[in-house]
C-alpha positions in Angstrom: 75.9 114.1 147.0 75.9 115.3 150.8 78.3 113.9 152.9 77.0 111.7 155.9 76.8 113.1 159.2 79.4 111.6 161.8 79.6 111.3 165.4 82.9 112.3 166.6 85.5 111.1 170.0 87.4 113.9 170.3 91.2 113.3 171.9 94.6 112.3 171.3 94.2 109.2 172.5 97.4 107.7 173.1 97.5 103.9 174.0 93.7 104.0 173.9 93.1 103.1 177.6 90.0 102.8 179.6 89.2 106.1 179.7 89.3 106.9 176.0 87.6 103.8 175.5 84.7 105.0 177.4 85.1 108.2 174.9 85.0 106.1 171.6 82.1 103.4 172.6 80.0 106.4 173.1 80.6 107.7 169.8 79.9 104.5 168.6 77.0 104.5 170.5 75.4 107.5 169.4 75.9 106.7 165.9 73.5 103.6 165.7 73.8 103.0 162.3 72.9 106.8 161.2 75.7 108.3 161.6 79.8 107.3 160.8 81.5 106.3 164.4 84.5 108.8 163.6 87.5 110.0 165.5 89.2 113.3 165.8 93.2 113.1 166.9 95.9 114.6 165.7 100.1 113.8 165.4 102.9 115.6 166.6 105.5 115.4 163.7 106.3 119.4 164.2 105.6 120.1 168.0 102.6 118.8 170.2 100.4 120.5 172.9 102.8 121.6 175.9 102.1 118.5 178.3 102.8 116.0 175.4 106.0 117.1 174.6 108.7 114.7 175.4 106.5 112.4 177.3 107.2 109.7 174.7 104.0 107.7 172.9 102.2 104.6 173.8 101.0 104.2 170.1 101.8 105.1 167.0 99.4 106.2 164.7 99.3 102.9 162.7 98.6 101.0 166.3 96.2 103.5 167.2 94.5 103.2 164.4 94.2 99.6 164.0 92.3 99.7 167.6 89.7 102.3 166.5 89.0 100.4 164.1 88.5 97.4 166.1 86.2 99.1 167.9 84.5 99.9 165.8 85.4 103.5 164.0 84.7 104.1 160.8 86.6 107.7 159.9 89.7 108.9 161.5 91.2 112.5 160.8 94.3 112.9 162.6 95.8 116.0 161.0 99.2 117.2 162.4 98.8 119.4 165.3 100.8 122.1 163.9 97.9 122.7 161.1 94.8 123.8 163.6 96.7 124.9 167.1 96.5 128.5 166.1 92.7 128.4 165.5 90.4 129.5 168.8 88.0 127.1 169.8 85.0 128.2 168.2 86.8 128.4 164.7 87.7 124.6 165.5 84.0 123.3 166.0 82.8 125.3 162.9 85.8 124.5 160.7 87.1 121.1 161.3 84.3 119.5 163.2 81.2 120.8 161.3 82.8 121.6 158.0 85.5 119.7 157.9 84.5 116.1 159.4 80.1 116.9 159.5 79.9 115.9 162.9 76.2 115.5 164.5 77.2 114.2 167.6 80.2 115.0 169.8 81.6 113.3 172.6 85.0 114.0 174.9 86.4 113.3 178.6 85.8 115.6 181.0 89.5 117.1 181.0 89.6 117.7 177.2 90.8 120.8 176.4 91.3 122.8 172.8 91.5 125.8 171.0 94.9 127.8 170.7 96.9 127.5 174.1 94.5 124.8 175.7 92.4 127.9 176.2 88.8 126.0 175.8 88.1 123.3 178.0 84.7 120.6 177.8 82.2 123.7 178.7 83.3 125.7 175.9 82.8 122.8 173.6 79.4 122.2 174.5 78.7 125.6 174.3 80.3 126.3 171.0 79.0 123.1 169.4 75.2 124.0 170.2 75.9 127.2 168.5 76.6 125.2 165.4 73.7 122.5 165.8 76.0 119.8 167.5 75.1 117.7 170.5 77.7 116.9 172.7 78.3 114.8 175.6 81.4 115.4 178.1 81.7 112.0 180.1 83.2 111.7 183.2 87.1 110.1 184.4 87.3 106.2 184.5 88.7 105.2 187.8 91.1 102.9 188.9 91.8 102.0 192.2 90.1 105.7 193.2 92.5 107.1 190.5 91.8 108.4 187.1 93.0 106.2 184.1 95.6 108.5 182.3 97.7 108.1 179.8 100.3 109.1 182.5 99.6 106.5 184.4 100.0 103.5 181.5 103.5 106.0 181.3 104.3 104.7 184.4 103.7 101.3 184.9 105.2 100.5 181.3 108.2 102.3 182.3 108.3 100.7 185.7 108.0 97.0 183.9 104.4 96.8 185.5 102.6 94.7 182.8 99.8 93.5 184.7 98.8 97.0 185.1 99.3 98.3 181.9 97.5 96.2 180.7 94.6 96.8 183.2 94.9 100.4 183.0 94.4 99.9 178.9 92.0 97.6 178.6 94.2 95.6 176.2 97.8 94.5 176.6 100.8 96.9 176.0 102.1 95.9 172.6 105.4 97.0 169.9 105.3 95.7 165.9 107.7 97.8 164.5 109.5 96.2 161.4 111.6 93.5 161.7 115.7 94.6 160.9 119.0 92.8 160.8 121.0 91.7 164.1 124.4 90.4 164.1 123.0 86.7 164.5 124.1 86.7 167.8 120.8 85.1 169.1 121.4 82.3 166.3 125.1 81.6 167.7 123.3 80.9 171.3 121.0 78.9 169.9 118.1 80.8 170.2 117.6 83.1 167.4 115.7 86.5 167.8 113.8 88.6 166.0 115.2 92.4 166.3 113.0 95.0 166.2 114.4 98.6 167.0 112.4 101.4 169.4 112.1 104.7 167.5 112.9 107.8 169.6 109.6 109.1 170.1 108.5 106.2 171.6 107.9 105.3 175.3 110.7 102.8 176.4 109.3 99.8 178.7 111.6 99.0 181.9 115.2 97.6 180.6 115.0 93.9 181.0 113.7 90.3 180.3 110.1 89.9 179.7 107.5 87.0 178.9 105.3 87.6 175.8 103.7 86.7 172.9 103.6 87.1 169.5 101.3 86.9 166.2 103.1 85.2 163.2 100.4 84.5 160.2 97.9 84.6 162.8 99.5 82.3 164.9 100.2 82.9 168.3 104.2 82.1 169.9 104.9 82.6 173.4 108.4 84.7 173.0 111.1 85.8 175.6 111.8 89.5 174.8 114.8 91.4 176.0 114.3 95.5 175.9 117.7 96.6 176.3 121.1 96.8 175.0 122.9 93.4 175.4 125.6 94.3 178.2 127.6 90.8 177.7 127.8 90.9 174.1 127.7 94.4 172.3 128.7 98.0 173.8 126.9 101.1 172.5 123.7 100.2 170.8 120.4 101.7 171.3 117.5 100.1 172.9 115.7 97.7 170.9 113.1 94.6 171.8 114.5 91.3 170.7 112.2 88.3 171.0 113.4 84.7 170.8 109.5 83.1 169.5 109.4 79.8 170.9 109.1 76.9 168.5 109.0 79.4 165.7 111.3 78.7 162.5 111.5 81.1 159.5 112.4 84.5 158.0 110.4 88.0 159.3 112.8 90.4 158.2 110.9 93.1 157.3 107.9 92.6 158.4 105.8 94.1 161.9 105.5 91.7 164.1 102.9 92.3 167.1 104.6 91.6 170.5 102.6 91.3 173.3 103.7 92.1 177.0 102.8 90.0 179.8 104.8 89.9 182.6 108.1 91.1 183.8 111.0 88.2 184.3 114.0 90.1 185.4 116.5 93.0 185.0 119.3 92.8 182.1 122.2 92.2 183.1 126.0 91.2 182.1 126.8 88.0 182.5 130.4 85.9 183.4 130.0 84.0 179.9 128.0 83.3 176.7 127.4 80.0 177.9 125.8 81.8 181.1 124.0 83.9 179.1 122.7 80.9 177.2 121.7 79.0 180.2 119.5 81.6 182.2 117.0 82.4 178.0 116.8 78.5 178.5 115.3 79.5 181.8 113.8 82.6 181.0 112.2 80.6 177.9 110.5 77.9 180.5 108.8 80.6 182.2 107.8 82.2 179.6 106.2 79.5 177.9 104.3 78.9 181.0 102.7 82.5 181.7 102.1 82.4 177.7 99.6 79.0 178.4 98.0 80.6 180.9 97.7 84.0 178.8 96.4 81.7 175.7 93.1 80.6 177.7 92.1 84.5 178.0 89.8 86.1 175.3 92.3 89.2 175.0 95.5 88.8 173.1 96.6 92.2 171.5 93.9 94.8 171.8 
Protein backbone atom coordinates (compact mmCIF):
# COMPACT_ATOMS: atom_id res chain seq x y z
CA UNK A 1 0.00 0.00 0.00
CA UNK A 2 1.45 3.56 -0.87
CA UNK A 3 2.25 5.58 1.70
CA UNK A 4 0.25 9.05 2.02
CA UNK A 5 1.73 12.09 0.90
CA UNK A 6 2.70 14.69 3.73
CA UNK A 7 3.16 18.26 3.85
CA UNK A 8 6.22 19.05 5.74
CA UNK A 9 7.53 22.36 8.43
CA UNK A 10 10.85 22.16 8.05
CA UNK A 11 13.10 23.54 11.32
CA UNK A 12 14.42 22.77 14.55
CA UNK A 13 12.00 24.48 16.17
CA UNK A 14 12.97 25.02 19.59
CA UNK A 15 10.36 26.52 22.04
CA UNK A 16 7.99 26.63 19.02
CA UNK A 17 7.59 30.48 19.05
CA UNK A 18 5.70 32.77 16.76
CA UNK A 19 7.67 32.43 14.09
CA UNK A 20 7.68 28.62 13.74
CA UNK A 21 4.26 28.75 14.43
CA UNK A 22 3.58 30.61 11.44
CA UNK A 23 5.87 27.67 9.79
CA UNK A 24 3.67 24.69 11.17
CA UNK A 25 -0.07 26.33 10.57
CA UNK A 26 0.95 26.54 7.01
CA UNK A 27 1.80 23.09 6.76
CA UNK A 28 -1.26 22.37 8.40
CA UNK A 29 -2.85 24.47 6.07
CA UNK A 30 -1.72 23.08 2.94
CA UNK A 31 -2.60 19.73 3.96
CA UNK A 32 -6.52 20.13 4.10
CA UNK A 33 -7.23 16.84 4.88
CA UNK A 34 -5.17 15.29 1.84
CA UNK A 35 -2.21 15.21 2.98
CA UNK A 36 -0.42 14.28 6.80
CA UNK A 37 0.42 17.89 8.60
CA UNK A 38 4.09 16.52 9.34
CA UNK A 39 7.20 17.92 10.86
CA UNK A 40 10.78 17.60 9.98
CA UNK A 41 13.35 18.41 13.13
CA UNK A 42 16.07 16.82 14.29
CA UNK A 43 18.04 16.31 18.03
CA UNK A 44 21.36 17.05 19.01
CA UNK A 45 22.40 14.02 21.26
CA UNK A 46 26.10 13.85 19.29
CA UNK A 47 26.77 17.57 18.13
CA UNK A 48 24.20 20.19 16.58
CA UNK A 49 24.57 22.72 13.68
CA UNK A 50 27.36 25.37 14.77
CA UNK A 51 25.03 28.18 16.12
CA UNK A 52 23.09 25.72 18.35
CA UNK A 53 25.85 24.48 20.14
CA UNK A 54 25.83 25.40 23.70
CA UNK A 55 23.00 27.80 23.46
CA UNK A 56 21.00 25.65 25.78
CA UNK A 57 17.20 24.40 24.70
CA UNK A 58 13.83 25.84 25.22
CA UNK A 59 12.18 22.39 24.73
CA UNK A 60 12.89 19.11 24.84
CA UNK A 61 11.82 16.89 22.43
CA UNK A 62 8.89 15.33 24.55
CA UNK A 63 7.62 19.25 25.05
CA UNK A 64 8.09 19.91 21.62
CA UNK A 65 6.38 17.37 20.54
CA UNK A 66 3.36 17.55 22.63
CA UNK A 67 2.82 21.21 20.95
CA UNK A 68 2.96 19.91 17.41
CA UNK A 69 0.68 17.90 18.17
CA UNK A 70 -1.59 20.31 19.63
CA UNK A 71 -1.45 22.07 16.67
CA UNK A 72 -2.29 19.97 14.93
CA UNK A 73 0.78 17.60 13.42
CA UNK A 74 0.22 14.36 12.54
CA UNK A 75 3.96 12.85 11.79
CA UNK A 76 7.16 14.05 13.31
CA UNK A 77 10.71 12.66 12.24
CA UNK A 78 13.31 14.15 14.27
CA UNK A 79 16.31 12.02 13.48
CA UNK A 80 19.57 12.95 15.31
CA UNK A 81 21.46 15.54 13.53
CA UNK A 82 24.55 13.61 13.31
CA UNK A 83 22.69 10.94 10.90
CA UNK A 84 21.95 13.46 7.71
CA UNK A 85 24.56 16.65 8.28
CA UNK A 86 26.99 15.09 5.84
CA UNK A 87 24.45 14.82 3.04
CA UNK A 88 24.29 18.08 0.40
CA UNK A 89 21.18 19.59 0.07
CA UNK A 90 19.80 18.10 -2.84
CA UNK A 91 20.48 14.46 -1.47
CA UNK A 92 18.42 15.77 1.62
CA UNK A 93 15.10 16.72 -0.36
CA UNK A 94 15.40 13.48 -2.46
CA UNK A 95 16.33 11.14 0.40
CA UNK A 96 14.64 12.17 3.54
CA UNK A 97 12.00 14.49 2.34
CA UNK A 98 10.64 12.71 -0.79
CA UNK A 99 11.80 9.15 0.05
CA UNK A 100 12.06 9.11 3.34
CA UNK A 101 8.92 11.29 4.79
CA UNK A 102 6.76 11.59 0.94
CA UNK A 103 6.44 15.06 1.28
CA UNK A 104 4.08 17.00 -1.34
CA UNK A 105 4.18 20.18 0.10
CA UNK A 106 7.06 22.03 1.86
CA UNK A 107 7.18 24.92 3.89
CA UNK A 108 10.16 26.78 5.97
CA UNK A 109 11.12 30.45 7.38
CA UNK A 110 12.95 32.54 5.32
CA UNK A 111 16.36 32.00 7.24
CA UNK A 112 16.24 28.15 7.03
CA UNK A 113 19.26 26.88 6.02
CA UNK A 114 20.42 22.95 5.27
CA UNK A 115 22.59 20.76 3.53
CA UNK A 116 26.19 19.84 4.86
CA UNK A 117 27.79 23.15 6.57
CA UNK A 118 24.48 25.24 6.39
CA UNK A 119 25.58 25.49 2.70
CA UNK A 120 21.80 25.57 1.17
CA UNK A 121 19.63 28.26 2.28
CA UNK A 122 15.49 28.72 1.40
CA UNK A 123 16.29 29.36 -2.55
CA UNK A 124 18.10 26.19 -2.87
CA UNK A 125 15.19 24.37 -1.35
CA UNK A 126 12.72 25.57 -3.60
CA UNK A 127 14.82 25.00 -6.22
CA UNK A 128 15.81 21.44 -5.30
CA UNK A 129 12.39 20.51 -4.24
CA UNK A 130 10.72 21.39 -7.73
CA UNK A 131 13.33 19.20 -9.25
CA UNK A 132 11.78 16.38 -7.29
CA UNK A 133 7.98 17.43 -7.78
CA UNK A 134 7.59 19.31 -4.37
CA UNK A 135 5.97 22.61 -3.86
CA UNK A 136 7.37 24.71 -1.45
CA UNK A 137 6.65 27.84 0.31
CA UNK A 138 9.42 30.04 2.20
CA UNK A 139 7.42 32.45 4.50
CA UNK A 140 8.66 35.49 5.76
CA UNK A 141 10.06 36.60 9.68
CA UNK A 142 7.26 37.24 12.31
CA UNK A 143 7.94 40.61 13.94
CA UNK A 144 7.97 41.80 17.24
CA UNK A 145 8.24 45.12 18.13
CA UNK A 146 10.11 45.67 14.45
CA UNK A 147 12.24 42.63 15.49
CA UNK A 148 12.24 39.16 14.34
CA UNK A 149 10.83 36.45 16.72
CA UNK A 150 13.95 34.11 17.32
CA UNK A 151 14.62 31.57 19.29
CA UNK A 152 17.41 33.85 20.59
CA UNK A 153 15.33 36.21 21.62
CA UNK A 154 12.87 33.80 23.88
CA UNK A 155 16.92 32.96 25.00
CA UNK A 156 16.95 36.14 26.38
CA UNK A 157 14.07 37.15 28.07
CA UNK A 158 13.85 33.61 29.87
CA UNK A 159 17.27 34.11 30.94
CA UNK A 160 16.70 37.75 31.98
CA UNK A 161 13.42 36.55 34.18
CA UNK A 162 11.22 38.41 31.43
CA UNK A 163 8.08 36.18 31.45
CA UNK A 164 5.75 38.42 30.05
CA UNK A 165 7.81 38.39 27.01
CA UNK A 166 8.52 34.94 26.70
CA UNK A 167 5.61 34.24 26.73
CA UNK A 168 4.64 36.83 23.99
CA UNK A 169 7.57 36.09 21.96
CA UNK A 170 6.15 32.19 22.03
CA UNK A 171 2.80 32.43 21.67
CA UNK A 172 2.30 30.12 24.73
CA UNK A 173 3.84 30.40 28.18
CA UNK A 174 7.51 29.25 28.95
CA UNK A 175 6.99 25.99 30.76
CA UNK A 176 9.50 22.88 32.71
CA UNK A 177 7.80 19.19 33.58
CA UNK A 178 10.74 17.30 34.14
CA UNK A 179 10.14 14.37 36.64
CA UNK A 180 9.51 14.90 39.99
CA UNK A 181 12.75 13.62 42.47
CA UNK A 182 13.46 13.54 46.15
CA UNK A 183 14.48 16.82 48.23
CA UNK A 184 15.66 16.77 51.76
CA UNK A 185 12.01 17.77 53.05
CA UNK A 186 13.28 20.93 53.69
CA UNK A 187 10.17 22.72 52.16
CA UNK A 188 8.01 20.32 54.52
CA UNK A 189 10.06 21.51 57.73
CA UNK A 190 8.96 25.37 56.68
CA UNK A 191 5.72 24.48 56.22
CA UNK A 192 5.42 24.64 52.83
CA UNK A 193 6.38 21.63 51.06
CA UNK A 194 7.76 21.61 47.41
CA UNK A 195 7.91 19.69 44.67
CA UNK A 196 11.69 19.28 43.28
CA UNK A 197 12.23 19.00 39.95
CA UNK A 198 15.92 19.15 38.67
CA UNK A 199 17.23 21.21 35.28
CA UNK A 200 19.16 18.91 32.97
CA UNK A 201 22.39 20.47 31.60
CA UNK A 202 21.30 21.01 28.18
CA UNK A 203 18.72 23.01 29.16
CA UNK A 204 18.27 26.81 29.11
CA UNK A 205 18.28 28.03 32.80
CA UNK A 206 15.53 30.85 33.59
CA UNK A 207 16.93 33.93 35.71
CA UNK A 208 17.90 32.63 39.40
CA UNK A 209 15.09 33.56 41.66
CA UNK A 210 11.41 33.57 42.91
CA UNK A 211 8.67 33.29 40.45
CA UNK A 212 4.74 33.15 40.33
CA UNK A 213 3.24 30.09 38.40
CA UNK A 214 1.15 27.53 37.80
CA UNK A 215 0.83 24.07 37.62
CA UNK A 216 -1.30 21.03 36.14
CA UNK A 217 -1.95 18.24 38.68
CA UNK A 218 -4.63 15.57 37.23
CA UNK A 219 -5.78 18.27 35.09
CA UNK A 220 -6.19 20.62 37.73
CA UNK A 221 -4.71 23.82 37.81
CA UNK A 222 -2.49 25.24 41.23
CA UNK A 223 -1.15 28.50 41.41
CA UNK A 224 2.61 27.58 42.75
CA UNK A 225 5.60 29.74 44.00
CA UNK A 226 8.65 28.33 42.22
CA UNK A 227 12.26 29.01 43.30
CA UNK A 228 14.94 28.38 40.26
CA UNK A 229 18.10 28.37 42.13
CA UNK A 230 20.18 26.78 44.68
CA UNK A 231 18.82 27.60 48.21
CA UNK A 232 21.63 29.94 49.57
CA UNK A 233 20.17 29.85 53.38
CA UNK A 234 19.80 26.30 53.66
CA UNK A 235 22.11 24.00 51.35
CA UNK A 236 25.66 24.89 49.83
CA UNK A 237 26.68 23.30 46.51
CA UNK A 238 23.67 21.96 44.65
CA UNK A 239 22.79 22.43 41.22
CA UNK A 240 19.99 24.45 39.87
CA UNK A 241 16.77 23.00 40.10
CA UNK A 242 12.91 24.51 40.10
CA UNK A 243 11.06 23.90 43.28
CA UNK A 244 7.47 24.74 43.45
CA UNK A 245 5.44 25.04 46.65
CA UNK A 246 1.56 24.25 44.76
CA UNK A 247 -0.77 26.17 46.72
CA UNK A 248 -3.54 24.25 48.37
CA UNK A 249 -2.16 21.11 46.87
CA UNK A 250 -1.73 17.84 49.21
CA UNK A 251 -0.32 14.57 47.94
CA UNK A 252 2.59 12.49 46.46
CA UNK A 253 4.15 13.45 42.71
CA UNK A 254 7.36 11.76 43.08
CA UNK A 255 8.01 10.60 39.91
CA UNK A 256 5.94 12.00 37.88
CA UNK A 257 6.30 15.42 35.13
CA UNK A 258 4.67 17.98 36.39
CA UNK A 259 3.92 21.04 33.91
CA UNK A 260 5.01 24.37 35.55
CA UNK A 261 4.00 27.27 34.02
CA UNK A 262 5.87 30.71 34.30
CA UNK A 263 4.12 33.88 34.78
CA UNK A 264 5.86 36.47 36.28
CA UNK A 265 8.98 37.26 38.03
CA UNK A 266 8.72 38.01 42.06
CA UNK A 267 12.30 38.61 43.10
CA UNK A 268 15.95 37.52 43.23
CA UNK A 269 17.17 34.53 45.57
CA UNK A 270 18.70 35.41 48.21
CA UNK A 271 20.21 34.30 51.71
CA UNK A 272 18.34 35.06 54.38
CA UNK A 273 19.22 35.98 58.45
CA UNK A 274 16.94 32.88 59.48
CA UNK A 275 14.62 29.98 58.54
CA UNK A 276 11.99 31.68 60.12
CA UNK A 277 12.84 34.69 57.62
CA UNK A 278 12.97 32.49 55.01
CA UNK A 279 9.50 31.25 56.01
CA UNK A 280 7.94 34.56 56.31
CA UNK A 281 8.80 36.24 52.93
CA UNK A 282 7.18 32.24 50.56
CA UNK A 283 4.22 33.28 52.92
CA UNK A 284 4.56 36.45 51.01
CA UNK A 285 5.76 35.37 47.95
CA UNK A 286 2.73 32.73 48.07
CA UNK A 287 0.02 35.79 48.40
CA UNK A 288 1.23 37.26 45.30
CA UNK A 289 1.44 34.50 43.55
CA UNK A 290 -1.94 33.34 44.18
CA UNK A 291 -3.04 36.59 42.95
CA UNK A 292 -1.27 36.85 39.47
CA UNK A 293 -2.31 33.05 39.15
CA UNK A 294 -6.35 34.35 39.40
CA UNK A 295 -5.78 36.70 37.05
CA UNK A 296 -3.79 34.15 34.69
CA UNK A 297 -6.83 31.53 35.32
CA UNK A 298 -9.45 33.95 33.42
CA UNK A 299 -7.09 33.78 30.16
CA UNK A 300 -7.76 30.96 27.47
CA UNK A 301 -3.93 30.07 27.41
CA UNK A 302 -2.50 28.04 30.18
CA UNK A 303 0.56 25.80 28.91
CA UNK A 304 0.84 25.94 25.14
Amino acid sequence: MEKQQTAVALGFFDGVHQGHRRVIEKAVALAQGQLIPAVFTFTMDGSGPAKKQGAGEITTLEQKIRILKKMGIQEIYAPDFATFRDLSGEVFVRQILKERMHAAEVCCGQDFRFGKGASCDAAALARFCKESGIDCTVLEEVLDGGEAVSSTRVRKAIAAGEMEKAERLLGHRYFLDFPVEHGKALGRKLQFPTINQPIPPQMLLPRLGVYATMAEVDRKMYAGVTNIGVRPTVEQGMAPRAETYLIGFTGDLYGKSVPVAFLSFLRPEQKFDSVEALREQIARDAGKAAEIAKKALQSESFMI
